[in-house]
MIVO-186585 format. One record per residue: x, y, z of N, C-alpha, C in turn. Coordinates in steps of 0.001 Angstrom, whole numbers, padded with zeros to 6 digits, always signed. Example, Ala and Ser with C-alpha at 12.3 -4.5 7.8 and 13.67 -1.06 7.14 Angstrom:
# MIVO-186585
+013190-005690+007800+012300-004500+007800+013200-003300+007800;+012850-002250+007080+013670-001060+007140+012900+000030+007870;
***
This chain:
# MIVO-186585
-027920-006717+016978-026572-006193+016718-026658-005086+015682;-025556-003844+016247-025837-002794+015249-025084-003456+013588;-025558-002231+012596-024686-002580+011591-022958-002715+011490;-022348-001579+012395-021397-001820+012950-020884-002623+013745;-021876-003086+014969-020976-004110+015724-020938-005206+014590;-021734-005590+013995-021392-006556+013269-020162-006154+012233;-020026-005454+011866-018419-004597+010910-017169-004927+011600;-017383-004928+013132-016546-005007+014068-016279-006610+014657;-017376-007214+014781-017294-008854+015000-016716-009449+013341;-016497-008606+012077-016038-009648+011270-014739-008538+010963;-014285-008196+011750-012618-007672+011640-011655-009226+012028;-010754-008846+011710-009366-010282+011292-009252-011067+012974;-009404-012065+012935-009946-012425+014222-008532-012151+015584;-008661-012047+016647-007801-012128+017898-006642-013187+017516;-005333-012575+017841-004321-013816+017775-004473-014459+019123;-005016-014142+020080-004215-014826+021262-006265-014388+021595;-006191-015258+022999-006896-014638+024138-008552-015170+023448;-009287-014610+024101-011275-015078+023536-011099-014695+022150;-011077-015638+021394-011319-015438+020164-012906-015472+019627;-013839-015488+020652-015611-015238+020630-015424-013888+020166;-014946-012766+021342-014843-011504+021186-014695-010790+020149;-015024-009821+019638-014954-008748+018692-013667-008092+019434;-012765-008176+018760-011815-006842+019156-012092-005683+018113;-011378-004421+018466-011449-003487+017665-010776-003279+016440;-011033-002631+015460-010443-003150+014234-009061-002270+014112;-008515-002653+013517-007056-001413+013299-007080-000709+012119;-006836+000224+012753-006156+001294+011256-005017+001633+011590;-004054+001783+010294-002533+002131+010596-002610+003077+009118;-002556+004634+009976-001736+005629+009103-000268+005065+008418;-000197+005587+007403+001686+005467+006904+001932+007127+006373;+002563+007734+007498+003045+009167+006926+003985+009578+006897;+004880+009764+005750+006013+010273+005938+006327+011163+007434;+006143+011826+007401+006706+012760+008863+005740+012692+010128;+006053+012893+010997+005190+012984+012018+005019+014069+012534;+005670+015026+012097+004981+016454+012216+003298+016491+010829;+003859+015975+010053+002431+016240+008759+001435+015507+009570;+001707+013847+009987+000444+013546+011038-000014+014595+011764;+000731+015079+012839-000282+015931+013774-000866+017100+013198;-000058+017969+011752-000743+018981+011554-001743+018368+010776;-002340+017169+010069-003125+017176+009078-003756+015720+009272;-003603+014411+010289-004375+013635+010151-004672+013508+011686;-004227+014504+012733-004335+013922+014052-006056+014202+014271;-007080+015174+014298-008104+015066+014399-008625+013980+014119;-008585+013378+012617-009269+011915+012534-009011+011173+013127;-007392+010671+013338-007002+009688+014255-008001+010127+015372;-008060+011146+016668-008493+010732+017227-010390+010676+017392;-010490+011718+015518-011917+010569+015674-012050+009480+015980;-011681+008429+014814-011148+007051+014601-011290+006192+015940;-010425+006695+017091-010315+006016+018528-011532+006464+018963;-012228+007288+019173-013418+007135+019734-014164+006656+019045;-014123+006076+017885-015509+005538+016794-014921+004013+017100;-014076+003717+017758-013572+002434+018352-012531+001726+017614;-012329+002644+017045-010786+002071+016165-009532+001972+016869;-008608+001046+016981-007056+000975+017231-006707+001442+016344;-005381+002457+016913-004658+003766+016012-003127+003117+016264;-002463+003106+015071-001403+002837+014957-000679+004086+013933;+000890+004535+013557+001386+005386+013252+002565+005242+012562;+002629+004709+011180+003887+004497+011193+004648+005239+010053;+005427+006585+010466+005719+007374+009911+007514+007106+010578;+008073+008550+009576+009208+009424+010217+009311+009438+011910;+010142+009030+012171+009914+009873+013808+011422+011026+014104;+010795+012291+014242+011502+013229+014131+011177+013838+015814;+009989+014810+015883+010337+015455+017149+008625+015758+017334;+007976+014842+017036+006366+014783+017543+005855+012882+017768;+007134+012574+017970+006548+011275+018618+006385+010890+019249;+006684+011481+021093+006000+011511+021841+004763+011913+022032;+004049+013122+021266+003118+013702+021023+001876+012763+020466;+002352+011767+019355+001599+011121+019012+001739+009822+019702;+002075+009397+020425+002295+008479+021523+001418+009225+022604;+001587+009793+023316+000601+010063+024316-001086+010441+023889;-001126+010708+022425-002577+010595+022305-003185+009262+022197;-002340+007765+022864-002977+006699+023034-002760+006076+021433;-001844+006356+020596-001448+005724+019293-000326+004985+019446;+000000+003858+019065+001435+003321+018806+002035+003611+017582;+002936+003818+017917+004111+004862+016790+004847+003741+016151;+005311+003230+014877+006041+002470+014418+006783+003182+013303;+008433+003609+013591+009178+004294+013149+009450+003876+011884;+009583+004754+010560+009793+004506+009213+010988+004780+009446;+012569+004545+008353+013276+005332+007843+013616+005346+006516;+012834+006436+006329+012781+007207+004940+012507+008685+004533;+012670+009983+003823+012555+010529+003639+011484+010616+002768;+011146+012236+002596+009819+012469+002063+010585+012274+000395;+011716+012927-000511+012052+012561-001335+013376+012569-001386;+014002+011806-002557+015823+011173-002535+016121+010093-001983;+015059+009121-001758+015544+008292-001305+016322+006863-002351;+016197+007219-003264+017058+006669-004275+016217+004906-004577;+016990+004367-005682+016433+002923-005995+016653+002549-004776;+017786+001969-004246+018279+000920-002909+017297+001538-001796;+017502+002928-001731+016730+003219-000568+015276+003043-000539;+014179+003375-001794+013271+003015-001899+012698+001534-001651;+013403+000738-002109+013575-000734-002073+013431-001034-000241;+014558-000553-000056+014705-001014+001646+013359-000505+002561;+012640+000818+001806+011620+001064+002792+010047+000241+002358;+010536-000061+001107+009476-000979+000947+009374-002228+001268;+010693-002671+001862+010616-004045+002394+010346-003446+003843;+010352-002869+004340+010351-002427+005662+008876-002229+005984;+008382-001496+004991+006942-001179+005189+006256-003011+004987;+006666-003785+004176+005925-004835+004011+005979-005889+005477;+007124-005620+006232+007229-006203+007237+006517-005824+008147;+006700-004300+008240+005396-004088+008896+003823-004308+009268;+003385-004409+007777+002277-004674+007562+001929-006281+008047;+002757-007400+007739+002848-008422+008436+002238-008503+009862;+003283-007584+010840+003162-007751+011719+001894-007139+012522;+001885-005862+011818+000563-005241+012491-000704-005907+012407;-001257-006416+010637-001927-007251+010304-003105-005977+010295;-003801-004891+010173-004133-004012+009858-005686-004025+009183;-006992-004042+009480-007961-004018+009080-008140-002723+007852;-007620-001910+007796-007428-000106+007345-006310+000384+007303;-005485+000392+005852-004276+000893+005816-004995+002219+005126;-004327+003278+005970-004613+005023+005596-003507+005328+004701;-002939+005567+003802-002001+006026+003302-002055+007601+002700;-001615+008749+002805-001625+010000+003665-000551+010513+002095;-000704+010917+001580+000379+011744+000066+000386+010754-000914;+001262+010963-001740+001864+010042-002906+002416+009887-002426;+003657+009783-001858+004557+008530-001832+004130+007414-000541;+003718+008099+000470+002877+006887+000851+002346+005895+000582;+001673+006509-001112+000412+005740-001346+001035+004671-002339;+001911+005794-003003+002600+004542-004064+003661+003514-003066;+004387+003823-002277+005341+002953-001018+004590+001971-000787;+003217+002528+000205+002707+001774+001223+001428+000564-000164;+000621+000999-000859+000459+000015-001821+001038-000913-002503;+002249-000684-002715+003344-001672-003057+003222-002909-001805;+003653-002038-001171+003796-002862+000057+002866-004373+000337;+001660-003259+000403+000173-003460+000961-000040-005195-000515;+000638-004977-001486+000129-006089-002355+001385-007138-002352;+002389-006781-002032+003329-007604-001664+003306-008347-000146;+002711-007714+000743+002923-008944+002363+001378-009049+002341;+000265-008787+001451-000816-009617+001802-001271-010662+000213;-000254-010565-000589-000817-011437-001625-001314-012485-001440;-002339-012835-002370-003026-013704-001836-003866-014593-000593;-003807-013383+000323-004408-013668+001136-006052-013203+001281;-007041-013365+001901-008218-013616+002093-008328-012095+003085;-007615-011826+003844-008142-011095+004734-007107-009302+004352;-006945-009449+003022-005831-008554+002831-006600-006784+003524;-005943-005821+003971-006502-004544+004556-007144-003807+003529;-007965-003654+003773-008527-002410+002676-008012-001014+002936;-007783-000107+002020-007110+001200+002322-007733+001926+001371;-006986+003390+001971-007548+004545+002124-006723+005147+001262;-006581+005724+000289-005564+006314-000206-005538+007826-000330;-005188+008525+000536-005547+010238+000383-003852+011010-000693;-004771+011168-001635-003945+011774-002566-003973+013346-002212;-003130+014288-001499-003351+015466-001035-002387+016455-002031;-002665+016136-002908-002277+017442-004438-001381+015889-005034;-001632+016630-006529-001167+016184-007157+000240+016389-007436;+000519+017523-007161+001792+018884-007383+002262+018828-009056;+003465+019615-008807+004503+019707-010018+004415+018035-011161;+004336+017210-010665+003991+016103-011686+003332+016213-012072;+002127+016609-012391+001150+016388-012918+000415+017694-013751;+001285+019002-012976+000182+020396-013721+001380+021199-014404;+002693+020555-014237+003988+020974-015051+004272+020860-016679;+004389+021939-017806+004276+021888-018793+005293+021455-019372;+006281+021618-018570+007510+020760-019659+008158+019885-019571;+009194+019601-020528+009738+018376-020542+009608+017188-019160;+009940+017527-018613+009992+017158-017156+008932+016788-016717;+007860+017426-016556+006536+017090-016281+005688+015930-017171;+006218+015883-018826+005621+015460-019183+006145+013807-019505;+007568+013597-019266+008151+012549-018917+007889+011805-017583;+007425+013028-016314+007328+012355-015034+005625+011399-015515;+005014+012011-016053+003241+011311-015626+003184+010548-016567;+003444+009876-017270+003112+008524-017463+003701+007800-017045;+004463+007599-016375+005189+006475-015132+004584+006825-013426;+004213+007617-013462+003538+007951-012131+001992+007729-012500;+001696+007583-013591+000056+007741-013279+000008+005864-013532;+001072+005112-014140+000729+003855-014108+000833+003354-012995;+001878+003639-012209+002063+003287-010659+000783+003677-010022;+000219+004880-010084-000957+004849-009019-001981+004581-009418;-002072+003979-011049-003204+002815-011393-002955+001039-010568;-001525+001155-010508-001381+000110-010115-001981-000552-008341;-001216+000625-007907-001176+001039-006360-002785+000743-005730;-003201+002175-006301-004039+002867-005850-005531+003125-006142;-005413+002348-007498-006625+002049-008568-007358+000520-008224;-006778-000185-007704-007208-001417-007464-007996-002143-006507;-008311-003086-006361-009160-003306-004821-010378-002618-004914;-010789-003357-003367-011641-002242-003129-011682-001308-002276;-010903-000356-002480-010337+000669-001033-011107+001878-001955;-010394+003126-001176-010932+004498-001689-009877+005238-002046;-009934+006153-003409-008587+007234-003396-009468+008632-003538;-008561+008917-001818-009071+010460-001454-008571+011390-002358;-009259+012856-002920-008502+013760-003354-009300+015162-002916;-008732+016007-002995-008346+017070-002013-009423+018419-002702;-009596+017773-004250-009876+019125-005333-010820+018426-006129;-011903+018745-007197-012335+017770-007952-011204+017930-009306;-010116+018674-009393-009182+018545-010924-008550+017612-010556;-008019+017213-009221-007174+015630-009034-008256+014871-008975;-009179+014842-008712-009964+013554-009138-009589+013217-010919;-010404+014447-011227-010018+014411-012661-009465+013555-013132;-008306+014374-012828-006662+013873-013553-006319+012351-013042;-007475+012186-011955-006761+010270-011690-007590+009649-012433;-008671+009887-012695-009876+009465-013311-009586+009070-014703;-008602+009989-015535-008155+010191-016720-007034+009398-016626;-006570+008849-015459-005319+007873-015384-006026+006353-015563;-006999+006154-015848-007855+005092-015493-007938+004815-013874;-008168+005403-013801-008647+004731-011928-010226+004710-011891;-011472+003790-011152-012493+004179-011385-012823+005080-010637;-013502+005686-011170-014453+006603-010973-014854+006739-009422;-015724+005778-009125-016787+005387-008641-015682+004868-007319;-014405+004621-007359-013409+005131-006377-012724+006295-005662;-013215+007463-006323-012477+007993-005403-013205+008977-005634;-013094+009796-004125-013941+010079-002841-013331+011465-002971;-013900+012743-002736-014014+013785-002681-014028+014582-001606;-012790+015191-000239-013217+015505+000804-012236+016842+000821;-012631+017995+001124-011930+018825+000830-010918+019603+002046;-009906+019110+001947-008998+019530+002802-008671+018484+004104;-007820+019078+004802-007763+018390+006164-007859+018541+007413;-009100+020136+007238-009931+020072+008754-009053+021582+008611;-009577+021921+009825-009097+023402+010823-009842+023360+011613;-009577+023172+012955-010057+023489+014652-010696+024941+014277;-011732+024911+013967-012329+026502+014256-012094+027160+015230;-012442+026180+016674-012004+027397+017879-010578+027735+018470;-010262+027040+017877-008459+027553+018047-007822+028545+017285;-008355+028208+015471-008436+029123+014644-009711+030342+014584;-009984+031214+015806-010775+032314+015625-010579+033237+015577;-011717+033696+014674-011444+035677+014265-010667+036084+014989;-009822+036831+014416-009155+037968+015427-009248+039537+014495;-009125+040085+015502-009592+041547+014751-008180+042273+014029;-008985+043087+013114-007626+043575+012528-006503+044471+012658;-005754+044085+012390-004492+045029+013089-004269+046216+012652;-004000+046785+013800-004155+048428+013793-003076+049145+013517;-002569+049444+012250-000888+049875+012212-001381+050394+011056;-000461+051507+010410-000377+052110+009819+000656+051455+008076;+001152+050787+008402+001706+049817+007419+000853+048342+007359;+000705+048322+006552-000464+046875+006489+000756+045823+006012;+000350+044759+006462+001514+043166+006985+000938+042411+006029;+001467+041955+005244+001362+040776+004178+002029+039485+004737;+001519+038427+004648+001814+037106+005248+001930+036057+004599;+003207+035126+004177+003270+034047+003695+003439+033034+004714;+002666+032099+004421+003064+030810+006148+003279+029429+005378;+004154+029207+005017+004597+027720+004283+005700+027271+004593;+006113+026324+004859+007911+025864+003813+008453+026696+003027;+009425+027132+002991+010000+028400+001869+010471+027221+001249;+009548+027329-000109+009865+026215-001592+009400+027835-002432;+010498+027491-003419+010379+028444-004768+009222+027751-005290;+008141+027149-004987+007268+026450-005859+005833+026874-004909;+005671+027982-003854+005146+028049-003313+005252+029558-003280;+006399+030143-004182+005792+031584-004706+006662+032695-003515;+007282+032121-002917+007953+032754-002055+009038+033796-002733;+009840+033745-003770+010325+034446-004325+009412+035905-005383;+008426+035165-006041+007521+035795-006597+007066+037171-005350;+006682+036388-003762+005747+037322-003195+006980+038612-002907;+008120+038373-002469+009185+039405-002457+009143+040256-003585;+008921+039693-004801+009393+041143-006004+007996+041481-006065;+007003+040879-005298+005766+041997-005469+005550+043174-004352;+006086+042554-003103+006444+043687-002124+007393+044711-002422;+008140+044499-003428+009522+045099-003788+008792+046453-004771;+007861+045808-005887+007142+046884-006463+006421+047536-006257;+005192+047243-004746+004818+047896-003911+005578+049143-003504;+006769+048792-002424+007154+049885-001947+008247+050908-002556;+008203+050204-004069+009131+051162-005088+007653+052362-005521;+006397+051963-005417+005733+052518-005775+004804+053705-004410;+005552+053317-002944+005635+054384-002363+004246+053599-001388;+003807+052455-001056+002696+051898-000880+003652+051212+000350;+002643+051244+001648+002763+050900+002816+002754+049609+003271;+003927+048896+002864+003279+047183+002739+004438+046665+003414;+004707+045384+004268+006102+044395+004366+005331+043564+004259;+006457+042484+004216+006019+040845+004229+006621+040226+005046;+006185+039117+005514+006311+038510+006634+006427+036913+006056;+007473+036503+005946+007795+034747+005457+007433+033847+006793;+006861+033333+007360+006756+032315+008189+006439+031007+007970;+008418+030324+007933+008025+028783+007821+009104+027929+007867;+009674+026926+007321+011015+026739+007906+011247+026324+006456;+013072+025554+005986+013190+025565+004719+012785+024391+005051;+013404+023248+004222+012792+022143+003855+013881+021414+003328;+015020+020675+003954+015686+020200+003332+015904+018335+002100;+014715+018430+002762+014437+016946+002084+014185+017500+000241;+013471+018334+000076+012721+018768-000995+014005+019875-001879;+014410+019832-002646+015309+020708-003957+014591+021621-004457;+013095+021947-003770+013144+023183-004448+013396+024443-003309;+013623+023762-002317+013342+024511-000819+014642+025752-001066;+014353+027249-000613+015615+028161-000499+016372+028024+000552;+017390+028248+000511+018241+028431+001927+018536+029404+002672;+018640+028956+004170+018926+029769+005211+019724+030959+004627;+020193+030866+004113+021451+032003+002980+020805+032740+002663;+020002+032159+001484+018950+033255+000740+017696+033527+001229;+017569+033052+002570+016081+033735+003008+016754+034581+004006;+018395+034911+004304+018284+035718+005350+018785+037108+004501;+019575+036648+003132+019498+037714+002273+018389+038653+002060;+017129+037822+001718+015957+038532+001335+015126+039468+002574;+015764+039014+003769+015123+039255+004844+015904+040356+005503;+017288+040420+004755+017844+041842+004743+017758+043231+004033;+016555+042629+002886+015639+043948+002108+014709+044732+003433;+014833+046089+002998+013799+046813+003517+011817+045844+003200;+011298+046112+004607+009842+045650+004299+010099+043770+004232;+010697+043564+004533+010918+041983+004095+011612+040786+005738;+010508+040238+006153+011020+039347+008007+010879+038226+007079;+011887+037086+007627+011710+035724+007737+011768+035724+009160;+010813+034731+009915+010665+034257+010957+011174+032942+010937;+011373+031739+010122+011245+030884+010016+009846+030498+010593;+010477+028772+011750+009150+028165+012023+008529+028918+013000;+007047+028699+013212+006793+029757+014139+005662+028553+015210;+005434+028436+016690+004851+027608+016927+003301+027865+016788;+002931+029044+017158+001391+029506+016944+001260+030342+016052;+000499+030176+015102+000724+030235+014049-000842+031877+013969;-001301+031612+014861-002076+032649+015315-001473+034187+015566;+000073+033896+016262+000594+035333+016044+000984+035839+014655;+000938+035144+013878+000821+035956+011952-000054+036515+012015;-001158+035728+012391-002350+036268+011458-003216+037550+012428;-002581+037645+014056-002748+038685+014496-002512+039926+014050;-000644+039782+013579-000154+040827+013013-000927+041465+011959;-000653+040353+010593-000281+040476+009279-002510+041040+009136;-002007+041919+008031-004129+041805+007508-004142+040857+006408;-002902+040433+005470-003467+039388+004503-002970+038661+004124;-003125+037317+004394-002415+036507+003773-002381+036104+002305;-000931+035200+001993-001102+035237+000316-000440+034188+000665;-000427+033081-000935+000006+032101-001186+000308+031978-002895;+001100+032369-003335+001620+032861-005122+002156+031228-005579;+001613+030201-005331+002259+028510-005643+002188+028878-006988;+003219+027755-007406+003042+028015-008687+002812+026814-009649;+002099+025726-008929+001452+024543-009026+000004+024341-008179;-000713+023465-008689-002027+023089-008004-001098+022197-006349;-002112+022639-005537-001967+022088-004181-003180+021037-004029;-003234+020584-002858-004444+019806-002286-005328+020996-002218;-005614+021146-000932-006640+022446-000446-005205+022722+000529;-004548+024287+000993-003488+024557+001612-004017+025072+003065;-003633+024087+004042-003851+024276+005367-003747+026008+006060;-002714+025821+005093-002159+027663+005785-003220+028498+005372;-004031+028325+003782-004854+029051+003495-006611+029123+004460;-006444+027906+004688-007707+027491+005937-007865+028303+007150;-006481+028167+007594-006051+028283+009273-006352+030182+009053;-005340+030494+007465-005844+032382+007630-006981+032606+007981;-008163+031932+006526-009071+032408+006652-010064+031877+007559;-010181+030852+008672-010338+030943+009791-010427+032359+010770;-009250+032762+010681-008737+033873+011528-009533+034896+010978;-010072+035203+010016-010777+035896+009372-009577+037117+008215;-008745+036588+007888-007628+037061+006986-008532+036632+005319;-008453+038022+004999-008694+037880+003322-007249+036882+002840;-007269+036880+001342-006019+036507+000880-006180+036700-000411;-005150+036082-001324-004484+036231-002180-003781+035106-002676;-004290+034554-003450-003418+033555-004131-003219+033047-005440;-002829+032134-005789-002666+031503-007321-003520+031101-007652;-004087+031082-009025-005753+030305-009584-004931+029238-009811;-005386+028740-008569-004632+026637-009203-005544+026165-008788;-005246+024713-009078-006241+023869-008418-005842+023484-006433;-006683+023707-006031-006421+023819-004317-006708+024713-003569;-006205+025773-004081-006264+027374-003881-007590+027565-003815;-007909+027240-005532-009589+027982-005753-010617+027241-004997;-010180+026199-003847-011037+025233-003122-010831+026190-001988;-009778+027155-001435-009799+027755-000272-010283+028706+000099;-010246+029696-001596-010329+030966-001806-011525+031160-002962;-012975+031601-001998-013514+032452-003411-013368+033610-004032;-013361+033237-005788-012603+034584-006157-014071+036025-005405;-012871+037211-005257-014371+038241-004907-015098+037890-003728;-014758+037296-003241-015644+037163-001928-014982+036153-000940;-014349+035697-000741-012858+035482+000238-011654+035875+000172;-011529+036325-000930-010075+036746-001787-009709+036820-002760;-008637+037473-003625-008681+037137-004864-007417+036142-005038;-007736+035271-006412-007502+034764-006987-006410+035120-008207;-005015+035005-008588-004146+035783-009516-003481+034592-010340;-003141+034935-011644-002479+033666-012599-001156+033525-011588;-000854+032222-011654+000403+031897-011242+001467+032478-012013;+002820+033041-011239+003853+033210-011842+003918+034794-012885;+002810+035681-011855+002065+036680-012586+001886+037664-011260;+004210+038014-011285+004053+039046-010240+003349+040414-010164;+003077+041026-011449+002006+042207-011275+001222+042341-011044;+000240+041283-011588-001345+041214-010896-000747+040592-009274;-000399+039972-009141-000027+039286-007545+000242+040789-007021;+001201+041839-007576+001151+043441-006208-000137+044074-006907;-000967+044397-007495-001751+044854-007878-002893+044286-006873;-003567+043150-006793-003731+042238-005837-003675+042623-004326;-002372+042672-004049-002101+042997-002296-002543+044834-002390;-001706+045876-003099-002274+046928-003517-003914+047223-003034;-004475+046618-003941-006193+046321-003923-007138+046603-002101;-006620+045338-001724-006939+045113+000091-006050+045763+000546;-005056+046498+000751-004078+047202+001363-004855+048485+001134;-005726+049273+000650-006029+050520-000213-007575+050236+000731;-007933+049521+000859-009401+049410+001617-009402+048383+002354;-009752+048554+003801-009812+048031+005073-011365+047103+005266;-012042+048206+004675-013798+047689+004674-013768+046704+003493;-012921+046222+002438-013008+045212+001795-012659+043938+002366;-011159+044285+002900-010734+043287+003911-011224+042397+004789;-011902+043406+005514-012867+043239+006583-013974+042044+006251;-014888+042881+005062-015517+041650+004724-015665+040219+003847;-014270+040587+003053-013644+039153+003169-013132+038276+003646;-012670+038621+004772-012521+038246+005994-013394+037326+006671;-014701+038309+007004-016145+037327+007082-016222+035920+006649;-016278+036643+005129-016782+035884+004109-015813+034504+004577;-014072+034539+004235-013539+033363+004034-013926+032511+005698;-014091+032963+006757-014234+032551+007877-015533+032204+008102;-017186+031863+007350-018057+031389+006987-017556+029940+006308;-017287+030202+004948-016312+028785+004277-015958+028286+004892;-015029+028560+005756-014120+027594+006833-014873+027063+007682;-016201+027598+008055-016684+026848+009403-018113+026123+008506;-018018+026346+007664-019700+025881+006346-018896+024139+005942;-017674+024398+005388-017053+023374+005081-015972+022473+005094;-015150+023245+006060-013769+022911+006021-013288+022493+007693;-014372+022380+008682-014070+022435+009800-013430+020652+010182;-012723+020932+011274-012292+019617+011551-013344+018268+011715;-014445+019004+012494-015442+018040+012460-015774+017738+010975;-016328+018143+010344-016562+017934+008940-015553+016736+008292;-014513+017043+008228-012938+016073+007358-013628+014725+008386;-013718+014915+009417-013431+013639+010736-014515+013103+009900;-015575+013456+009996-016730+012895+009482-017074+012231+008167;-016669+012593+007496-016477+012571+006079-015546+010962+006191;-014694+011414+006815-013519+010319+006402-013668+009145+007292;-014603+008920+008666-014550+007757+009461-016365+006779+008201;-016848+007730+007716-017685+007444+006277-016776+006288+005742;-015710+006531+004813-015271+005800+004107-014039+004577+005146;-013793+005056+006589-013639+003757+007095-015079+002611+007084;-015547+003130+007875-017266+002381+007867-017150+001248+006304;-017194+002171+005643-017826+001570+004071-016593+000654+003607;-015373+000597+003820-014462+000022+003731-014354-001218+004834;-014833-001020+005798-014756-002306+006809-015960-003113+006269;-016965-002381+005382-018093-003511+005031-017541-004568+004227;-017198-003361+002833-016849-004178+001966-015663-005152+002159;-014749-005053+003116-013883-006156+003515-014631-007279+003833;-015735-007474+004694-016255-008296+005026-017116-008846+004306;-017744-008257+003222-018410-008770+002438-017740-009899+000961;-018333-010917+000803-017478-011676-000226-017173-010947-001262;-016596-011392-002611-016317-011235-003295-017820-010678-004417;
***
């Protein structure tokens, strides 16, 4: 018997039917939305099923749940929002999630953000207390955000009640807490979490051959590209008054917003004010866009001006895939996407001059572009490819189904 089948013969035994048999073990994602599943955990999932795992899903169900239903997953509907969901409401999804967990009974709980992780851990120690066969989990912390790299008041009232919760959560057991950057390791590390827990995988994949080079666009005005959620915390306002000083300064530039607002989230702008801004000269909102490949056809560079540390930013992957230089904030996430000088540059957050000085720069030379371009589309396929994340991360299922099985 391999080392695995045996991993697999001591998963939580069959309720019904040959209980001799090894069934397959379960893992159950918990993701807020089910659009974030397919853009950011569906590759593993369907690693996962071919490495012989049962895939379960129990997120948001908005308008990709058929989608994740026909890739052979069972979908188990949350209702909750990503944030506002208030005391009562928090409460109710945590009894909800604990019922869940009951029923599924779950060899591998994945838990996919913070509030997942803090929700679904709650959960996870409330419907298996004291039990023998409780799930081991996964905890992927994918940025830390505004809690944690925010200087004032606010910030500094939010993290010590958030970093005890995800000592509590997420620090315990023997599961794994994923992080995205080594400064969120850091910073959990410094929360007391051990060490020697949590796991280092950078980002959440990009399909290389879907995301390939495309050559650069041939226009006489060079296309600047933002592709996010329009959140004021993602620099979207910032990248406008740098296009604004651009073409006050007589320089051949628009920008291109592609993304939708975000109404769950308070920092998100509104349809109002993105169609205002989009009534400046040099300035499109597209909103959502489905292929995300016609930006990066257009546009020669993408930028991302956050004005907080991210995980590693998908949008920044998927550009430089395409072979798009960029431009972004020295945060933590960013500088995992973007090397300074040789994928792109790198600008202080919240530091609109260097940010047009910056676009200026690659707008002024094509042959720089060009071969940063290269450059970031090497990175992407050296380290960031979907196979890579898949791999990486069915690792710490493996090592997590041992140690379940192994005593105390």
């Amino acid at each position: 018997m391999s080392g695995f089948d045996a991993i697999l013969s001591s998963a939580s035994p069959l309720p019904t039917g040959n209980r001799d048999a090894p069934r397959r073990p379960k893992l159950l994602f918990l993701v807020t939305e089910d659009w974030y599943f397919c853009s950011h955990r569906l590759p593993v999932a369907r690693a996962a099923r071919e490495d012989g795992f049962e895939v379960v899903v129990a997120t948001r169900v908005r308008s990709h749940g058929r989608q994740i239903s026909d890739e052979g997953f069972k979908v188990r509907p949350i209702v909750w929002r990503r944030r506002g969901d208030g005391l009562i409401g928090a409460a109710r999804a945590v009894t909800a999630i604990c019922r869940l967990y009951r029923d599924e009974r779950p060899d591998i709980l994945h838990h996919v953000a913070l509030k997942p992780v803090l929700f679904g851990g709650l959960a996870r120690t409330l419907a298996f207390r004291g039990a023998a066969n409780m799930p081991a989990s996964i905890d992927s912390v994918m940025g830390l955000g505004s809690g944690f790299s925010t200087t004032g008041l606010a910030g500094r009232l939010l993290r010590p009640p958030l970093g005890v919760a995800l000592r509590l959560v997420a620090g315990s057991g023997r599961g794994r807490v994923v992080v995205q950057n080594p400064e969120d390791g850091g910073a959990l590390a410094a929360l007391g979490i051990n060490p020697r827990r949590i796991a280092l995988i950078r980002g959440s994949g990009v399909d290389i051959h879907h995301f390939a080079p495309l050559a650069a666009p041939d226009a006489t005005t060079v296309t600047v590209a933002l592709v996010s959620r329009m959140l004021r915390d993602k620099g979207v306002l910032d990248a406008v008054s740098a296009i604004r000083r651009l073409r006050a300064r007589g320089l051949a530039v628009e920008l291109v917003l592609a993304g939708p607002i975000d109404s769950d989230n308070p920092g998100s702008l509104s349809a109002a004010s993105l169609s205002s801004l989009a009534a400046e000269p040099g300035v499109t909102w597209l909103g959502s866009v489905a292929d995300v490949r016609t930006i990066w056809s257009r546009a020669a560079i993408a930028i991302l001006p956050s004005t907080y540390g991210e995980g590693v930013p998908k949008t920044l992957l998927e550009a430089a895939a395409c072979a798009r230089p960029i431009v972004a904030s020295n945060v933590p996430g960013c500088r995992e996407a973007v090397h300074q000088g040789e994928s792109g540059i790198l600008v202080p957050p919240r530091d609109v001059a260097a940010l047009a000085d910056a676009i200026a720069s690659l707008a002024a030379d094509p042959a720089r572009r060009a071969m940063m371009g290269n450059a970031g589309r090497a990175l992407i396929v050296t380290h960031f490819a979907d196979e890579i994340v898949a791999r990486e991360t069915l690792a710490l299922y493996r090592a997590a189904l041992a140690e379940r099985a192994a005593p105390e």
